[in-house]
N, C-alpha and C positions, 0 to 999 in steps of 0.2 A: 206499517202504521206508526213510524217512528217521526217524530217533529222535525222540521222542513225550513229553512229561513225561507220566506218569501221569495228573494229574486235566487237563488238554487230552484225553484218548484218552478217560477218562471221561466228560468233557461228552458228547461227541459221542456215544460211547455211549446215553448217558439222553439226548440228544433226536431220537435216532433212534428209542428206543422211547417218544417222549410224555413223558419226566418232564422236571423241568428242576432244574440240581443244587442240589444242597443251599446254601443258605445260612450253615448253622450252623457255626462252625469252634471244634472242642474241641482243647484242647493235648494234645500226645500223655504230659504231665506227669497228668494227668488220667484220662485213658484205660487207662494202664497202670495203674495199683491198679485198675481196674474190670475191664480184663478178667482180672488174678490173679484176682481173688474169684472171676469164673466159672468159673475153669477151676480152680481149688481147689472151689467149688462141686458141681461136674462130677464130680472126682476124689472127690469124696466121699459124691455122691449118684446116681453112673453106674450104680453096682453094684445100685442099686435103680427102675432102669427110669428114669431121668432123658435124656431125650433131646439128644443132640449139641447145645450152644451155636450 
């Protein structure tokens, strides 16, 4: 019961069930406009049967 960084607890997650993690590392400078857009997306096109990001 000892404290865990995140992507440590992750690994071991994914190769427990067969994957092995990700490679790719995106800045989080990057990521944030991407997931606005979806979730303005979302907010825009929910009301018309647009399914949860």
């Amino acid at each position: 019961m000892e404290p865990i960084k995140f992507w440590e607890f992750m690994s071991l997650l994914l190769e427990g069930v067969g994957y092995e993690r990700p490679s790719i590392k995106i800045p989080a400078v990057v990521m944030m406009p991407v997931a606005h857009l979806v979730e303005l997306a979302y907010k825009l096109l929910g009301r018309y049967g647009m399914k949860v990001p």
